[in-house]
Residue, then its C-alpha position, 0 to 999 in steps of 0.5 A: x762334567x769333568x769330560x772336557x778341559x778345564x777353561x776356569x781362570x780364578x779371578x781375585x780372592x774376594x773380588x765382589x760379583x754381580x751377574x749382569x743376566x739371568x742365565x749366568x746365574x746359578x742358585x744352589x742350596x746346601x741341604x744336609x744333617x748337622x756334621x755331613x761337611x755342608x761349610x767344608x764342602x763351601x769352603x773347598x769349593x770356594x777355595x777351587x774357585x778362586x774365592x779364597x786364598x790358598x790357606x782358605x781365607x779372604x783378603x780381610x784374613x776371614x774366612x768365606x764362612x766366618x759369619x755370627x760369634x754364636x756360631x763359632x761359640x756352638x760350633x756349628x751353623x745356626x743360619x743360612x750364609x750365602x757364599x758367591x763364587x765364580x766358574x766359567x763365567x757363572x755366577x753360583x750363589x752358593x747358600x749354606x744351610x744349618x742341618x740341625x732341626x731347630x734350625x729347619x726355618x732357615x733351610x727352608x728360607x735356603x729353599x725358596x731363594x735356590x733354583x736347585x739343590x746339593x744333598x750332603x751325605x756323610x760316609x761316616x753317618x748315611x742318610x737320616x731320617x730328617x734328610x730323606x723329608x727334605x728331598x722328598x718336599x723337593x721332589x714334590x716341586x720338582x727341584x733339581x738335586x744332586x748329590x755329594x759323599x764327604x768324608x770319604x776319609x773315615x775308616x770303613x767309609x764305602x763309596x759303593x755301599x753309600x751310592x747304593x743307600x743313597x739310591x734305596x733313600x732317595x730313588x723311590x720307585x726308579x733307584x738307577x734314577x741315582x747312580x754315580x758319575x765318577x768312582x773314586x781312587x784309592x792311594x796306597x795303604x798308610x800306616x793305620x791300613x786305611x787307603x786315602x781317596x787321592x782322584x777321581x775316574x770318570x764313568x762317561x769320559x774313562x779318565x782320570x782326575x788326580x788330585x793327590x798333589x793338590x791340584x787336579x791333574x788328567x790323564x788316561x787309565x791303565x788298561x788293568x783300570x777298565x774293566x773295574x768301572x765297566x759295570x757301573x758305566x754301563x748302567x749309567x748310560x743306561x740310567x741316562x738313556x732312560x732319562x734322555x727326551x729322545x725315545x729312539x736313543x734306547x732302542x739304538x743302545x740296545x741295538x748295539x749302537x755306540x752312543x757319542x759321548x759328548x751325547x750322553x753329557x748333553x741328555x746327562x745335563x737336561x735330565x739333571x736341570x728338569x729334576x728326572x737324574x740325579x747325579x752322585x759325586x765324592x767331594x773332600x776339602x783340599x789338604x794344606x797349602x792344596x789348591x783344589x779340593x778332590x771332586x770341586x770341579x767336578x762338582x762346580x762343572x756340574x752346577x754351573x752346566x746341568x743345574x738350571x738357570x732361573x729362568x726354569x725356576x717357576x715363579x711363585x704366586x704373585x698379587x696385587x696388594x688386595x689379592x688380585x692374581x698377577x701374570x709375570x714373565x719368569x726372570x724378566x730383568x725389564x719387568x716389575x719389580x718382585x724380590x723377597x727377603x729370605x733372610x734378615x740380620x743385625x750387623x753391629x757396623x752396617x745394621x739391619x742386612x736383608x738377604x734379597x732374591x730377586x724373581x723379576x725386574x732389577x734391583x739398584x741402590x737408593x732406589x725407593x721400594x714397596x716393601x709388602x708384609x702379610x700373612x704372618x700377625x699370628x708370629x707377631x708380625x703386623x701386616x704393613x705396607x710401607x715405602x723404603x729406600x733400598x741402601x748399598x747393595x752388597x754381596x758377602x765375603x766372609x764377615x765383609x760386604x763388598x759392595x755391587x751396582x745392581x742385582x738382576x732379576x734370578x740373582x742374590x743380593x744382600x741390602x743395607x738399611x731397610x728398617x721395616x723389612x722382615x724376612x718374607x716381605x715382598x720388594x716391588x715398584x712403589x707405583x706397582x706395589x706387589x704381594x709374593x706368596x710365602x713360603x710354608x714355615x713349621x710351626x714353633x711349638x716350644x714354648x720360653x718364658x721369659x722376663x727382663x733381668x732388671x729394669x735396665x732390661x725391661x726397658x730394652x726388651x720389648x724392642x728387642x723382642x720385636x727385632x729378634x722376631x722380625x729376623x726369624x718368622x719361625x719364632x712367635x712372641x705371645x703375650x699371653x694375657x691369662x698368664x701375663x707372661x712374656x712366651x717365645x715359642x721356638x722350635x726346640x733347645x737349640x733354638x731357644x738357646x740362640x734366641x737368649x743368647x742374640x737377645x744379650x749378645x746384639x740387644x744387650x738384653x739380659x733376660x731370666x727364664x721361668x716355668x711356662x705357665x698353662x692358661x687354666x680355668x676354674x668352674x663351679x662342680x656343684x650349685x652352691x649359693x652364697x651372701x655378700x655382705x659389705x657394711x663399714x661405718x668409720x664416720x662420715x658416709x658409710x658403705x652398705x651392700x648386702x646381696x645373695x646369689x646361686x651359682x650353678x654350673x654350665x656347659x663348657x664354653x658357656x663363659x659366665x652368664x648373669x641373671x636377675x632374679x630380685x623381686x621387690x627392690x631389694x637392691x635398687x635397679x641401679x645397682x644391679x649392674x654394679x653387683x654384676x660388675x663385682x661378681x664378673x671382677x671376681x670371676x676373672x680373678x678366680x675363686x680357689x687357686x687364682x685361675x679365671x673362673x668360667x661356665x656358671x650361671x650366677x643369679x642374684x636373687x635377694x639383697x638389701x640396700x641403705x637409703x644414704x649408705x649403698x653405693x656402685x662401689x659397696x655392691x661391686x664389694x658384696x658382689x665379689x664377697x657372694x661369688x667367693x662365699x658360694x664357692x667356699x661350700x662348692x667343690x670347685x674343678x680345675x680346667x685345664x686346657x686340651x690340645x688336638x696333636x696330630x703326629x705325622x711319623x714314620x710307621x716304625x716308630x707308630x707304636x712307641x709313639x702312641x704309646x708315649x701319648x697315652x702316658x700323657x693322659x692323651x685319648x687316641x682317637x685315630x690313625x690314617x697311612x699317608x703315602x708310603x711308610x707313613x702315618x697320621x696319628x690324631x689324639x687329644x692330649x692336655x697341654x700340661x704334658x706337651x710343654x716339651x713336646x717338640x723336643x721329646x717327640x724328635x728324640x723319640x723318633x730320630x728326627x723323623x716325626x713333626x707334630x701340629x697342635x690346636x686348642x680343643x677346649x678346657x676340661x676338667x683336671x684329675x683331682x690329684x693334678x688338681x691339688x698339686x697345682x693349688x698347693x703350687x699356687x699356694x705356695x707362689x702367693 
């Protein structure tokens, strides 16, 4: 890594790459928070490796990481983007992941489609909170990671001070686990007195790296340079050895042994591939007309030599269609086919594009494909299984796709025209059809209601929501039928903002934003008792219905109950059912503020009907007029519906949590320590004060904290709340 000469020759910018066996295939996810330099640092490995020009653009004048107009217009990453290039004869599909935490659906997506991965640290920023989650979610799977300084060019930027933070972040409970494998060099002061990072010195090989002319340059350091790196290469050795799978090599060491170089380089690259050493190395874009950028081909010999083959990568569960376990080899290209669709997009020339990991088999054009959709009907995706023809297969170059003959098992590949195909569908043989597990997606807990602009839009917008949602499983579509809105839940802001503007930029839907409403109820507080009574007579047949009843409360849940009490005949048996009919049409239509009515026990008790005159209509009238004469002389209470929240948090930021629940008129109702430095908090909080909680909660945590929520039941409002909501009601009528 770094310690032996450089054999890569670049191949022509933007040539299309198709890896023809899994061991030439390396998968590597960029995981970062928003402004580490995840793009930048793609864009100068991209240009090192030959992808790119020397003015970093592709043969069409892009740019590798030219992708959506949202994204130019944000000015940031909203989407995964998979960037392949190649080094000494591998294949690395570099995939690119936003940092900021609306967007954590398609990190994760970038998860599950990569073998190892890359943690981008900013000089200038450290490690966040939200970083810190992601390695630990990787740790517990065991995935191989290194990683990467940038920005080493901010003022007081410290590449020490940075290594020792990232080994306090993420080393746990073994930091020398986390040590550097080269230091950087600093040129001469410029003017601001700052000192520019001009190379590299490896800690392994005593070499220097120079890339102050554009291009990486070696050579051998002085003898005033030794002695500076002495500490830090002797605890890397150590830091290796400890790692290495031969227990006799630390005794050696410390019996004074001198342990080969090229030793340390191989137990350097197995403990990195099993995920027990992580490496960290400084990366800069390279300058103007440069073709290298400082640390890219340390790092790319670091990916392409001590990151694993998919071959390593343990295969997630697979099934039949009705559930029935299945034994695959890992990477079998001759075996079943398993791919997953990690990623789908629109493009306004080709149409739906399906980003595609293949786990087994191999994957061509025009081949016909079972494609395999379960386990996400509570986001609006149905279950489907249905048989597709794969289009062109294609790999990506900026906004272009340049098209390849196959796709081996442990390889990338992007397909063309699957019309039914969502992200998270299972490719397989149509004679084999199989089911892959998903992956675990947050929960989108911000709630966006919406409706169409015109009737133009309206037209338009239920195919669009249904595309809008098959791209992004982190997006649910409700069609809430106590409300009767239209609610996308978003995982934040930022979320719901790329949603609007994808609806009216691809869809040309143009939609307005409204209040989310909350699903309340209405119950009678008091027994109440009242009489309906509906006699017309305008010539001709007449209507005549006249019934009483008594209404009385019931416990919560209980839903309506209707009890016939008359005796006599009063009112016909036959329109019994038709006075139960009117009362229940009442019911839903709510008796104060319009809101359905729940928990009471209504008894018809005595009526009066007409020989000629009463009809199933004129006692589905009394019916309804009784219900809302009894509740004109009840007093009548608002339900409001009640969520269980459980917040995972971090234990500093406990108290100013909990405080927070309790000014939402939330109950505490307890607290447990998770592993290390965290805590569970369980409360019952109103749905009325969390609409906004996602957004509220990241704020007041730094992005540390996440949140679930489930409904409880309905209870009653607080008198004041209660009145504001039915002068709202009111005033909307």
């Amino acid at each position: 890594m770094g310690d032996k000469a450089q054999t890569h020759h670049p191949g022509a910018a933007g040539r299309a790459l198709a890896a023809d066996r899994p061991a030439s295939v390396r998968n590597v996810v960029l995981v970062g928070h928003s402004g580490s330099g995840k793009t930048t640092l793609v864009e100068a490995l991209a240009l090192t490796a030959g992808a790119v020009n020397r003015a970093g653009r592709v043969e069409d004048g892009g740019t590798v990481s030219d992708h959506d107009d949202i994204e130019h217009r944000q000015q940031r990453s909203v989407q995964l983007s998979l960037v392949p290039v190649a080094w000494d004869g591998i294949k690395v599909n570099l995939l690119d992941t936003p940092g900021y935490a609306d967007f954590v659906g398609e990190l994760r997506a970038g998860l599950r489609a990569a073998d190892a991965a890359l943690f981008v640290v900013s000089a200038s920023d450290g490690v966040d909170g939200s970083t810190r989650m992601v390695w630990e979610e990787c740790a517990a799977v065991g995935m191989p990671r290194a990683i990467v300084i940038t920005h080493l060019e901010a003022a007081r930027a410290d590449f020490e001070e940075m290594t020792r933070n990232c080994a306090e972040a993420f080393g746990g409970d073994d930091p020398d686990a986390v040590l550097p494998l080269y230091l950087p060099l600093r040129g001469p002061e410029g003017p601001d007195g700052h000192a520019p990072v001009t190379g590299l010195v490896g800690l392994l090989s005593q070499k220097l790296f120079d890339y102050s002319t554009g291009e990486r340059k070696e050579s051998e350091p002085g003898e005033d340079q030794l002695p500076g790196i002495e500490e830090a290469r002797n605890r890397l050795i150590e830091g290796i050895i400890a790692e290495s799978e031969d227990e006799t090599l630390m005794d050696r060491y410390l019996g004074g042994e001198q342990v080969e170089v090229k030793t340390l380089i191989e137990d350097l690259e197995r403990a990195v591939a099993r995920g027990a050493f992580f490496p960290v190395l400084a990366a800069a874009p390279a300058a103007e007309g440069a073709r290298q950028g400082l640390g890219t081909v340390e790092l790319l010999e670091l990916v392409t030599r001590g990151f694993p083959t998919p071959f390593e990568h343990p295969l997630p569960g697979v099934t039949t269609i009705d559930g029935a376990p299945r034994e695959l080899k890992p990477c079998d290209t001759d075996g079943p086919l398993v791919a997953e669709v990690v990623k789908t997009s629109s493009d306004p020339y080709v149409g739906r594009i399906s980003l595609v990991r293949v786990f087994s088999g191999t994957l061509r054009p025009d081949q016909t494909v079972h494609v395999s959709g379960h386990g996400l009907a509570d986001r609006g995706h149905e279950d489907h299984d249905v048989d597709e023809k794969v289009g062109a297969l294609s790999m990506p170059f900026g906004k272009q796709q340049r098209p390849v003959t196959h796709a081996v098992a442990g390889d990338l590949v992007c397909v063309a025209k699957l019309s039914r195909a969502e992200t998270g569908d299972t490719l397989s043989a149509k004679d084999d059809p199989l089911l892959m597990e998903p992956w675990q997606m947050p929960d989108p807990l911000l709630p966006l209601a919406i409706h169409a602009h015109s009737k133009a839009d309206e037209d338009k917008l239920s195919q669009g929501l249904s595309r809008l949602v098959a791209e992004d499983p982190t997006m649910r579509l409700e069609q809430n039928q106590d409300t009767h809105q239209v609610v996308l839940w978003c995982l934040g802001e930022a979320h719901a903002d790329v949603a609007l503007e994808r609806l009216r930029s691809r869809y040309g839907v143009q939609v307005d934003v409204v209040a989310h409403r909350v699903s309340l109820r209405e119950t009678f507080a008091t027994r109440a008792a009242g009489r309906g009574r509906h006699v017309k007579q305008s010539g001709g047949h007449g209507q005549y219905a006249i019934c009483e009843i008594e209404v009385e409360p019931l416990p919560g849940g209980s839903g309506i109950e209707f009890v016939d009490k008359v005796v006599g005949g009063a009112v016909p048996r036959q329109f019994v059912p038709s006075v139960e009919k009117g009362v229940r049409a009442q019911a839903a239509k709510g008796v104060a503020a319009g809101y359905p009515l729940v928990d009471v026990r209504v008894t018809l008790v005595d009526g009066k009907a007409h020989s000629v005159d009463s009809s199933d209509a004129a006692f589905q009238t009394a019916g309804a007029l009784a219900l809302r004469e009894a509740a004109a002389d009840a007093r009548i209470h608002l339900l409001e519906p009640v969520a269980e929240v459980t917040v995972l948090v971090g234990d500093d930021y406990v108290g100013a949590v909990m405080s927070d629940l309790s000014s939402r008129r939330g109950r505490l109702l307890g607290t447990e320590q998770v592993g290390t430095g965290r805590t569970l908090i369980r409360a019952e909080v109103p749905e009325f004060e969390i609409g906004r909680y996602a957004v509220d909660l990241r704020s007041l945590s730094h992005g540390t904290a996440r949140f679930d929520r489930s409904y409880a039941r309905h209870e009653p409002m607080p008198p004041q709340i209660a009145e504001r909501v039915r002068e709202q009601a009111g005033d909307e009528a």
